[in-house]
LUMMAR-915718 format. One line per 2 residues: number of its first residue (from 1); for each residue x, y, z of N, C-alpha, C. Coordinates in steps of 0.001 Angstrom, whole numbers, plus 500000, padded with zeros to 6 digits. Layout:
N
NUM	X/Y/Z/X/Y/Z/X/Y/Z; ...
This chain:
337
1	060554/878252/379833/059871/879322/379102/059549/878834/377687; 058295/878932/377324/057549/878994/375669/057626/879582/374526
3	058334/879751/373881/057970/880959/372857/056461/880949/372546; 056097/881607/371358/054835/882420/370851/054695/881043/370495
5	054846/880437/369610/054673/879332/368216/054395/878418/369228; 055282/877989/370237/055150/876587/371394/053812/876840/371923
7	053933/877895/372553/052658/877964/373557/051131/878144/373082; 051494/878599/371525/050110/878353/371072/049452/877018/370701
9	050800/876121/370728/050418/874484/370538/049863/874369/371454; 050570/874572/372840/050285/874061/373629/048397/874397/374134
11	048346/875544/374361/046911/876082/375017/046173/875835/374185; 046476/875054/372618/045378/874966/372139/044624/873380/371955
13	045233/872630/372555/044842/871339/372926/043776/872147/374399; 043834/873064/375093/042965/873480/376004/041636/873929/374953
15	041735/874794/374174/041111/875900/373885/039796/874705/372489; 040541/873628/372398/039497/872642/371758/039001/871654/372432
17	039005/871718/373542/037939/870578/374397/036514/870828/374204; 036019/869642/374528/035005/869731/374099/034109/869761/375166
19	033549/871237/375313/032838/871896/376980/031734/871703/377072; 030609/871266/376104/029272/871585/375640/028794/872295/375038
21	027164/872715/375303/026958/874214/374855/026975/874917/376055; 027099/875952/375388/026406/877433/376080/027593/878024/377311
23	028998/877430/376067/030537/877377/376832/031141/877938/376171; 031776/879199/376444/032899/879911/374891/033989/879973/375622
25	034890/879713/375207/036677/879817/376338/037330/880262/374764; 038181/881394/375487/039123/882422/374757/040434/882356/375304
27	041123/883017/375107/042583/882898/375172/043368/884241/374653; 044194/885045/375330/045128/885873/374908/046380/885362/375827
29	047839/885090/375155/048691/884789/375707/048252/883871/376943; 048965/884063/378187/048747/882961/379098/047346/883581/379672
31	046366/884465/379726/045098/884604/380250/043881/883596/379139; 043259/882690/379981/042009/882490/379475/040651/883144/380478
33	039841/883087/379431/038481/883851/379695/037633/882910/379376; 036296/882460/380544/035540/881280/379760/034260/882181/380603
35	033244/882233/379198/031990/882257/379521/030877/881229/379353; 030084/881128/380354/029200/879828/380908/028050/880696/380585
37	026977/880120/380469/025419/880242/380439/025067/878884/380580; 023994/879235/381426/022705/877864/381563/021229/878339/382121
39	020429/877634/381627/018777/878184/381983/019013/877955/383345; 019509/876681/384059/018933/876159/385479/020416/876932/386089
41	019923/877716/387336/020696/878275/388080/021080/877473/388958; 020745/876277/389088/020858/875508/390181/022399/874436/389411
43	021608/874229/388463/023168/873723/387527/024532/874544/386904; 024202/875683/387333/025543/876580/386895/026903/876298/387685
45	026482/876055/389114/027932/875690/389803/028583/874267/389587; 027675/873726/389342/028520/871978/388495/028967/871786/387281
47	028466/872893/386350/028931/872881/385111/030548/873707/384985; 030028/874742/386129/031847/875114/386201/032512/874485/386789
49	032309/873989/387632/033222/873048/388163/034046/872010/387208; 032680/871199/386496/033412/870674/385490/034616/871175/384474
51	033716/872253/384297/035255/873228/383271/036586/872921/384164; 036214/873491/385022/037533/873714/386069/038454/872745/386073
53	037643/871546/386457/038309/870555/386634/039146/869504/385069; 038226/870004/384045/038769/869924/382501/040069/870631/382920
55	040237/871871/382937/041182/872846/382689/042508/872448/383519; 041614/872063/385177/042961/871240/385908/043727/870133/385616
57	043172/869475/384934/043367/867855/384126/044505/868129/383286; 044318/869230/382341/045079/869432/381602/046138/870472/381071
59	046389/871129/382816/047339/871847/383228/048415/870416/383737; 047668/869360/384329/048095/868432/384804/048864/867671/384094
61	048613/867589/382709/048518/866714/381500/049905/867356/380969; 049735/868822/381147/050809/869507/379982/052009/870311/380947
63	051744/869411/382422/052846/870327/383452/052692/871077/383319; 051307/872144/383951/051431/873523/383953/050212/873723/385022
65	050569/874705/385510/049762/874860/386904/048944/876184/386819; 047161/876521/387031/046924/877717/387096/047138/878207/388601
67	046872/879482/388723/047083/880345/389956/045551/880513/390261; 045394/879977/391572/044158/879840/392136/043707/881318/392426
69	044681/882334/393573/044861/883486/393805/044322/884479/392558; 044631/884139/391324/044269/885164/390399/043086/884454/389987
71	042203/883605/389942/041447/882997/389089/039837/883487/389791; 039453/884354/388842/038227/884970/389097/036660/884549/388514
73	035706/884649/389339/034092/884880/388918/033415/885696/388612; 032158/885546/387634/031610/886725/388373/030331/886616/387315
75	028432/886512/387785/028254/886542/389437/028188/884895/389910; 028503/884751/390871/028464/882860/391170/027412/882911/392421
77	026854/882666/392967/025997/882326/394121/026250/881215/394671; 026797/880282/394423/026866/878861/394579/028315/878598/394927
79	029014/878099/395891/030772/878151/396310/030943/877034/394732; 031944/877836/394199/032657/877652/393107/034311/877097/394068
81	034838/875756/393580/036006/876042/393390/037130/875197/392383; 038509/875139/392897/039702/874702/391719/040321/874097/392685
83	040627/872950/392464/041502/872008/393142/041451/872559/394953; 040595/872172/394979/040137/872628/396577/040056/874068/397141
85	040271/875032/396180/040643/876166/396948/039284/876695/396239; 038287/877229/397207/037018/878115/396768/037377/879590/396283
87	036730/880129/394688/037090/881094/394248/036107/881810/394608; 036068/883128/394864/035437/884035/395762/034796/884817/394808
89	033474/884808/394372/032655/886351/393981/033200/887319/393439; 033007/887884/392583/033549/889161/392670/032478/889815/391748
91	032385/891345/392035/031397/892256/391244/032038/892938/389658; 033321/892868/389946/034152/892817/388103/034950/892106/388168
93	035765/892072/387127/036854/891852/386406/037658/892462/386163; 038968/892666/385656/039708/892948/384553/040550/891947/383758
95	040012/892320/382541/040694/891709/381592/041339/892308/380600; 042647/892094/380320/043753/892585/379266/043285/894320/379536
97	043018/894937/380838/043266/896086/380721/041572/897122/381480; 040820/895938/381107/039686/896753/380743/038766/896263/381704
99	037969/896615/382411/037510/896230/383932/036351/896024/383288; 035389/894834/383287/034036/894141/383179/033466/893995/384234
101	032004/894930/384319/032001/894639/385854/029990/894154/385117; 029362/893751/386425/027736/892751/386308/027137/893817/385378
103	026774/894527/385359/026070/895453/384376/026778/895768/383472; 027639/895625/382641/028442/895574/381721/028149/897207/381138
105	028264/898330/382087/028231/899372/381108/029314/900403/381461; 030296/899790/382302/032222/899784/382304/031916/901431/382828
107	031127/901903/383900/031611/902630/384572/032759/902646/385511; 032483/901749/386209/033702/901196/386729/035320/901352/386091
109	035033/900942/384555/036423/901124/383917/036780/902341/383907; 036156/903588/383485/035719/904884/383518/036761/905553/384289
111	036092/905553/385700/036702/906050/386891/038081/905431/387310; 038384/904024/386362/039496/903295/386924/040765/904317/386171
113	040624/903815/384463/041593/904743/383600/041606/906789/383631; 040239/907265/384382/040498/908472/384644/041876/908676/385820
115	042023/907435/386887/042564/907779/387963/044123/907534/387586; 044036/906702/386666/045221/906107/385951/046122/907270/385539
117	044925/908009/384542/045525/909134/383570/045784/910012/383982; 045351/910566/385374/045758/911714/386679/046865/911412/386951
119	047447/910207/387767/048626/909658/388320/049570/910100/386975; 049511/909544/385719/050641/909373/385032/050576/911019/384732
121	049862/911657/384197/049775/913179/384017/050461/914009/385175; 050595/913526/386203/051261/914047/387346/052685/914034/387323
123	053016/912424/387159/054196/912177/386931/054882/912773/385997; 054433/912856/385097/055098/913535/383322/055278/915002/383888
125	054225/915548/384211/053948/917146/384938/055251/917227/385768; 056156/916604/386751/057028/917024/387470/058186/916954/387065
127	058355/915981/385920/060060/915754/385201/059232/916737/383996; 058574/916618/383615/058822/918081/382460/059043/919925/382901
129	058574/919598/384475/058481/921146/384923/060079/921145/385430; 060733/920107/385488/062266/919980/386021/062799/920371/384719
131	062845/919802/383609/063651/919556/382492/063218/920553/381292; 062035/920767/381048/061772/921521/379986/060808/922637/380456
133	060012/922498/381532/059078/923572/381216/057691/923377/381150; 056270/924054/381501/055295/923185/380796/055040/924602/379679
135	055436/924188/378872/054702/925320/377441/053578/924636/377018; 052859/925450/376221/051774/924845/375849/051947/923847/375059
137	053257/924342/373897/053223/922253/373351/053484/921513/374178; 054182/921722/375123/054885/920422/376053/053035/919651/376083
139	052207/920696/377046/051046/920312/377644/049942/919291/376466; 050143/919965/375493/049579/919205/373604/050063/917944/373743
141	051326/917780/374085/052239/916650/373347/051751/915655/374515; 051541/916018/375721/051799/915311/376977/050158/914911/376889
143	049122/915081/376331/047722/915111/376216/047606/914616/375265; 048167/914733/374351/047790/913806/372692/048534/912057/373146
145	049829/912293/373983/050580/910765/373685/050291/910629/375281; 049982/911000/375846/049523/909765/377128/048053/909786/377595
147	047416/910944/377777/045857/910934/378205/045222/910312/377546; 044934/910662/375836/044107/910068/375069/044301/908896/374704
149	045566/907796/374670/045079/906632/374568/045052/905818/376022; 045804/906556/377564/044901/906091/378171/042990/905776/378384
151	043170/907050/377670/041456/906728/378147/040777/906316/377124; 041543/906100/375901/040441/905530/374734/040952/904246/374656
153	041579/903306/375504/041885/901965/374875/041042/901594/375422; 040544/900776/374573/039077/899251/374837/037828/900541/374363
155	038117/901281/373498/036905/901863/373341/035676/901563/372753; 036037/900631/372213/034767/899595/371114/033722/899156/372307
157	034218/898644/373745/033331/898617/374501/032960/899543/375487; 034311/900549/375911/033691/900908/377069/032922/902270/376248
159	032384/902552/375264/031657/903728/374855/030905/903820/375522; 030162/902652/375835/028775/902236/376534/028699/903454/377590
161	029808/903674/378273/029559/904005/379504/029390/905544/379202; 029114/906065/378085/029222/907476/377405/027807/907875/377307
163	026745/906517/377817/025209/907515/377505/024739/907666/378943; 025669/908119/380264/025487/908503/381338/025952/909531/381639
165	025012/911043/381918/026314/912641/381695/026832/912534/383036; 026482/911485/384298/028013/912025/385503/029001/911445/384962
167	029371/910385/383707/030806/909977/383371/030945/910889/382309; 030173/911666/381425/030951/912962/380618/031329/913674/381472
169	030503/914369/382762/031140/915222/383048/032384/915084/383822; 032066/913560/384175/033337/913177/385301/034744/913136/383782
171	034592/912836/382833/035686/913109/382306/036282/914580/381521; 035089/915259/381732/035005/916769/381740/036231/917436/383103
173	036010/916881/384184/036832/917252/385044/038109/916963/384804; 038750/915971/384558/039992/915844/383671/040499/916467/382874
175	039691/917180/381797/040145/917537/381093/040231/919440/380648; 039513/919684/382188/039447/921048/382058/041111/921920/382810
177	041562/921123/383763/042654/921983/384101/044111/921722/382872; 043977/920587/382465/045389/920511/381190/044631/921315/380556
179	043286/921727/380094/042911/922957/378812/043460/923751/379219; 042989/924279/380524/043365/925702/381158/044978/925747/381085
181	045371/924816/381444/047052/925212/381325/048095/925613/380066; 047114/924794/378976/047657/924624/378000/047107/926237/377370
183	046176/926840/377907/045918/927991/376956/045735/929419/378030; 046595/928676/379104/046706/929679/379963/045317/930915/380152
185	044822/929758/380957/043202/930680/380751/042951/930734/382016; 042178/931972/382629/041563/931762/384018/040626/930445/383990
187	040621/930462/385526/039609/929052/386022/038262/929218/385851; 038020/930191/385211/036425/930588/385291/035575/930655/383681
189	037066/930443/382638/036970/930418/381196/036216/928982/380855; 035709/928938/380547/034498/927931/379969/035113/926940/379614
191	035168/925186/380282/035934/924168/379193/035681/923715/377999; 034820/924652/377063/034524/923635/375874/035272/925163/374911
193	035421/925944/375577/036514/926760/374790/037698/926631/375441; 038360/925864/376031/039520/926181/376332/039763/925243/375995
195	039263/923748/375588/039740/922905/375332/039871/922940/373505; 038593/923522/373204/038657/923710/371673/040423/924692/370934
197	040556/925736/371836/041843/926281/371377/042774/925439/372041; 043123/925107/372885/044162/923723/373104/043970/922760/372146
199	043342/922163/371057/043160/921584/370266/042699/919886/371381; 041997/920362/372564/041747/918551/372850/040008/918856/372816
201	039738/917463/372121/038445/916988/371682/038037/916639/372896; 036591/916502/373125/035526/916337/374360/036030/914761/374270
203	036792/914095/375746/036802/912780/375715/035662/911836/375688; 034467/912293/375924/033539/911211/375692/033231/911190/373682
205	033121/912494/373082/033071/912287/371799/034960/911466/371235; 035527/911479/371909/036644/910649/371201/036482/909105/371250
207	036046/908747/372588/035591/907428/372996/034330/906877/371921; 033764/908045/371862/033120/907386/370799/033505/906674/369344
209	034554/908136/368799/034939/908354/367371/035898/906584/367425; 036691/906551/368687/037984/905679/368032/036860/903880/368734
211	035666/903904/368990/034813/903077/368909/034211/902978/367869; 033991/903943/366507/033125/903446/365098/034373/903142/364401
213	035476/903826/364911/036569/903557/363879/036875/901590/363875; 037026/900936/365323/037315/899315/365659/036013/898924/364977
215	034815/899391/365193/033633/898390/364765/034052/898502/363170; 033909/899489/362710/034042/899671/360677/035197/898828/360376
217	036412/898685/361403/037260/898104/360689/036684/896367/361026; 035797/895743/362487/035698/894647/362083/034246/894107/361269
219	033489/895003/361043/032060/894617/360481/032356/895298/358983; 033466/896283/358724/033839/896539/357284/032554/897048/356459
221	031753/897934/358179/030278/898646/357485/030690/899806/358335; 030446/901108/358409/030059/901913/358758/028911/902762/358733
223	028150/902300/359986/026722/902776/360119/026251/904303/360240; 026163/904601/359505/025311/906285/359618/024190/906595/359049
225	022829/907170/360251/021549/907485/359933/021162/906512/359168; 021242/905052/359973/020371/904321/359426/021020/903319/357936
227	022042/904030/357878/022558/903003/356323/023992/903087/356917; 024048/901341/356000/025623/901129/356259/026243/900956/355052
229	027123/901774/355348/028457/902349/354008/029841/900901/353892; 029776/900368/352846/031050/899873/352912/032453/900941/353215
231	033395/900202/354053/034649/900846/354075/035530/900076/353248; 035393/898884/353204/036677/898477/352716/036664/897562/351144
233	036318/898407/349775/035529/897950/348569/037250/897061/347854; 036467/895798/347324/037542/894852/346716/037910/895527/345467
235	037605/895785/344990/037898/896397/343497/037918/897713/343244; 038375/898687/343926/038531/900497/343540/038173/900832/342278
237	037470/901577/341679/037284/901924/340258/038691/902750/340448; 038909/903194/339072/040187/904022/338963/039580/905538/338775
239	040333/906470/339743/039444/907845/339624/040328/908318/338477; 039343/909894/337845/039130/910365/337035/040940/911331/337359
241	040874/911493/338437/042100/912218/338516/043229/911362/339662; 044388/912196/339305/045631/911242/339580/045563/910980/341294
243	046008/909801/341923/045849/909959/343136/047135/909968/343951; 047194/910780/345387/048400/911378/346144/048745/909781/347080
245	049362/909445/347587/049594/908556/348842/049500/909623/349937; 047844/908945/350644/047963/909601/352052/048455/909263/353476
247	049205/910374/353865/049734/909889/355023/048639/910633/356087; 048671/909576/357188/047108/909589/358119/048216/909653/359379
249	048042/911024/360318/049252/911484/361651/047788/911488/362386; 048210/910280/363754/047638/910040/364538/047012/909154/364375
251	045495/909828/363386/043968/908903/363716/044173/907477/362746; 043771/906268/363508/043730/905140/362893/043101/904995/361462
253	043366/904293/360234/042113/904064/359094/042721/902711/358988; 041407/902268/358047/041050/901197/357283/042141/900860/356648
255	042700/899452/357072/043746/899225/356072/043445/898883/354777; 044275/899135/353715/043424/899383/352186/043621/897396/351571
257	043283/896839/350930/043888/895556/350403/045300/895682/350090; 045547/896459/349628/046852/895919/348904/047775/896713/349917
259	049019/895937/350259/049820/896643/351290/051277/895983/350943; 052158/896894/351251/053397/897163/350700/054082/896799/351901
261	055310/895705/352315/055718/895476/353905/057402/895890/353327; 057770/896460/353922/059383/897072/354240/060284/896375/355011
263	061357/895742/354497/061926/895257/355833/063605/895302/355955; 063749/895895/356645/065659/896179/356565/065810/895260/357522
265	067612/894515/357283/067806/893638/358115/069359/894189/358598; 069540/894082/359681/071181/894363/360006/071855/893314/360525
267	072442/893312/360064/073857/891600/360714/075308/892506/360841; 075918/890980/360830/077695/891575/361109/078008/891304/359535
269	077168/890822/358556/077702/890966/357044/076988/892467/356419; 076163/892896/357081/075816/894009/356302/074087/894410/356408
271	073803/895210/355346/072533/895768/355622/071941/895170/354621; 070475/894025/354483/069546/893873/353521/068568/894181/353694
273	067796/894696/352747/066451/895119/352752/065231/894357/351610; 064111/894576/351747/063215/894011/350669/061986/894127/350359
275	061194/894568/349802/060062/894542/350093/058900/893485/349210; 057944/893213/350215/057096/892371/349309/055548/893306/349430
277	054679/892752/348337/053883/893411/348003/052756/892616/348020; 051328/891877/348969/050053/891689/349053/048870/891719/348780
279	047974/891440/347866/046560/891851/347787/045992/891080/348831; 045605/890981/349916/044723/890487/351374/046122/889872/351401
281	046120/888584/351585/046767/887735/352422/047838/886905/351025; 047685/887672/349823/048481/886714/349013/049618/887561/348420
283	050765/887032/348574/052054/887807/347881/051933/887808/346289; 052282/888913/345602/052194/889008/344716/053623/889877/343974
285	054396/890029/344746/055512/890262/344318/056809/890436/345324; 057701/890394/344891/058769/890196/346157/060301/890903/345871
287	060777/891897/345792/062077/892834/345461/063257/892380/346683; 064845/892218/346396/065463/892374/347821/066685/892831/347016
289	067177/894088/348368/068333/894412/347936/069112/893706/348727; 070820/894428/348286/071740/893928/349186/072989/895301/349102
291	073154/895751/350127/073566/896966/350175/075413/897095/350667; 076327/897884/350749/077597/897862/351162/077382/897781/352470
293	078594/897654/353431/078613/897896/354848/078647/899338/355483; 079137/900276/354558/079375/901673/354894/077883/902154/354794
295	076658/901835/354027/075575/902204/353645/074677/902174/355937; 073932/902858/355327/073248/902816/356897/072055/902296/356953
297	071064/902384/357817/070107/901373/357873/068754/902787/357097; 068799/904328/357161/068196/905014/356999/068104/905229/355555
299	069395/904984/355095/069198/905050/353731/068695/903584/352565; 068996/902732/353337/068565/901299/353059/066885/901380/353116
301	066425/901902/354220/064865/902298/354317/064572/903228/353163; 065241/904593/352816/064727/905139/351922/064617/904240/350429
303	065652/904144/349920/066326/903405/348688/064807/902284/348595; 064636/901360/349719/063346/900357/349209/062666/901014/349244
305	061882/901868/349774/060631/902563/349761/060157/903391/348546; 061295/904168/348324/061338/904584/346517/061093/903581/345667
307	062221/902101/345487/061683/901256/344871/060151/900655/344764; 059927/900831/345789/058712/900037/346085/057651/900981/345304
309	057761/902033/346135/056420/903600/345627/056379/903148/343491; 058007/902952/343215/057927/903449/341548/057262/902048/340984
311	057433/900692/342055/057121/899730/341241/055338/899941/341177; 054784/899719/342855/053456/899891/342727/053182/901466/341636
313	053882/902569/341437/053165/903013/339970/052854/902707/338727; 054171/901912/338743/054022/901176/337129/053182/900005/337352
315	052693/899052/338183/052103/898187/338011/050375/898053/338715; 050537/899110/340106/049363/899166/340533/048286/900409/340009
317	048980/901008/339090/048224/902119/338614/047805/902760/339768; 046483/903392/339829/046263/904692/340806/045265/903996/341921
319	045834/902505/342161/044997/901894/343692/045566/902188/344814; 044704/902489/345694/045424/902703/347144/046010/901812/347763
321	047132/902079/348443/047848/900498/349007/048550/901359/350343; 049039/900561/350883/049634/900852/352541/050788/900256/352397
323	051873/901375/352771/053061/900745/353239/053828/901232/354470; 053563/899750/354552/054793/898849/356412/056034/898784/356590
325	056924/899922/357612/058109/899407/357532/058065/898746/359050; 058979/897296/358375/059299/896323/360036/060793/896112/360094
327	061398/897003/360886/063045/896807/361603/063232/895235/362406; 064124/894521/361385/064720/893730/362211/066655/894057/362399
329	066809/893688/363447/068034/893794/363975/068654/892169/364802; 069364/891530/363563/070108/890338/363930/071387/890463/363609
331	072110/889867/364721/073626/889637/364722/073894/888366/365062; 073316/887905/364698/073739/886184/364086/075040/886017/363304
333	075939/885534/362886/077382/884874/362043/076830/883795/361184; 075320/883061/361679/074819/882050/360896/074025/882441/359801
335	073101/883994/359758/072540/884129/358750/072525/885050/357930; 072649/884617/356980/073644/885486/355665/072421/886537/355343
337	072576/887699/354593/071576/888397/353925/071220/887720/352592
């Protein structure tokens, strides 16, 4: 087994070969993804091959073997294969979650995570009707933390599939009996009011919303009517009046430049904590306590976080900044606080 740090050595003697053009190969953990283009259709099945056989070379090279069984196409016309075994056609994909299928406009994904979010909604539905009940918060709570980010993860792409109304309404059907339950309404009460007093948003307008939210945070524009708004400005003027630290429950934002990281540590000598302080990627200041053994890990969190809040007042004046708390928990004898 690899850790994180090893295995990124390793795949990345893969991930810099040199493929040609009109060759992009990606990588998350042990999945790679390689996309091919070529004008001549007649040369597309030799050029993968070649990849292939790159990629086998140096599975070969680094003792490591791919899985023929999982290793997918898509569209190939031409018998594609990997160390003798022909990889078979296929009309999608999935990758890290999110089903790519030839027309890339992830209906397919659609209908996949609706069926997903039924099953698990079912499941939750029978140990909560055992154990608690379905009240209407139960039904809120059970709709805010499992439906909606089933169906909004990968939303940056699958929005696409949002300018077709049988996938609104097909996710309209989903979402009309948790309304009804949650606001205890006859079956005949309209879903865009029953969902509005249940407090759940039309899932195709969410798919949208948490899709401008990923693009603004990676193009750091947000496009509306035609003009694009910076989100994320290097230099804040200082406003005219004093400013609050906002706390943001639920919806994702823009992380601000300057960010504040928290970090309590627990051992068998005791509790340390510390925080350091960032403008982008550069430290610019660094605090650490060191606390008794009777002290707890909750109050060790509060105690830096105060520190931290009073230092960024006195020194960051009224700029917005973000602060990170990251729990580590080591019981090591070798490393001291």
């Amino acid at each position: 087994m690899l850790g994180p740090l090893n295995w990124n050595i390793v795949i990345n003697d893969l991930l810099t070969i040199n493929l040609g053009e009109g060759i992009k190969m990606q990588a998350y953990a042990d999945d790679v993804a390689i996309v091919v283009s070529s004008k001549c259709a007649t040369y597309m099945p030799v050029k993968i091959n070649n990849i292939l056989k790159a990629a086998y070379d140096w599975g070969m090279k680094s003792k490591l073997t791919f899985s023929e069984s999982k290793t997918q196409i898509m569209p190939i016309f031409s018998p594609i294969n990997m160390n003798g075994v022909v990889i078979k056609p296929v009309d999608q994909v999935k990758i890290l979650g999110v089903i790519f299928d030839q027309r890339m406009d992830f209906r397919p994904h659609i209908y996949y995570i609706v069926e997903k979010a039924v099953k698990i909604y079912r499941m939750v539905n029978n140990i909560a009707r055992n154990s608690y009940g379905l009240s209407p918060r139960v039904l809120q709570l059970i709709h805010h933390s499992i439906i909606e980010p089933v169906i909004t993860y990968g939303a940056v792409v699958t929005h696409r599939a949002m300018k077709y109304q049988h996938i609104i309404n097909y996710l309209k059907q989903l979402l009309k009996p948790i309304a009804q339950k949650a606001t205890k309404a006859y079956r005949t009460a309209p879903t865009v009011a029953t969902s509005a007093i249940a407090d759940f948003p039309p899932l195709d307008i969410l798919i949208n919303y948490r899709a401008i939210i990923v693009k603004s945070r990676v193009t750091r524009m947000y496009h509306r009517q035609d003009m694009n708004i910076p989100v994320d400005i290097e230099e804040a003027h200082k406003p005219t009046v004093d400013m609050q630290v906002n706390f943001i429950v639920r919806e994702p934002a823009v992380m601000s430049p300057l960010r504040i990281f928290i970090k309590s540590i627990i051992t068998n000598h005791g509790i340390g904590a510390a925080f350091m302080v960032f403008n982008h990627n550069n430290p610019i200041h660094t605090k650490s306590y060191r606390f008794p053994g009777y002290s707890t890990l909750q109050q060790a969190d509060l105690y830096t976080i105060k520190m931290a809040v009073e230092w960024s007042l006195a020194n960051l004046g009224h700029q917005a900044f973000n602060i990170l708390n990251v729990l580590i928990i080591e019981k090591s004898k070798d490393w001291p606080i």
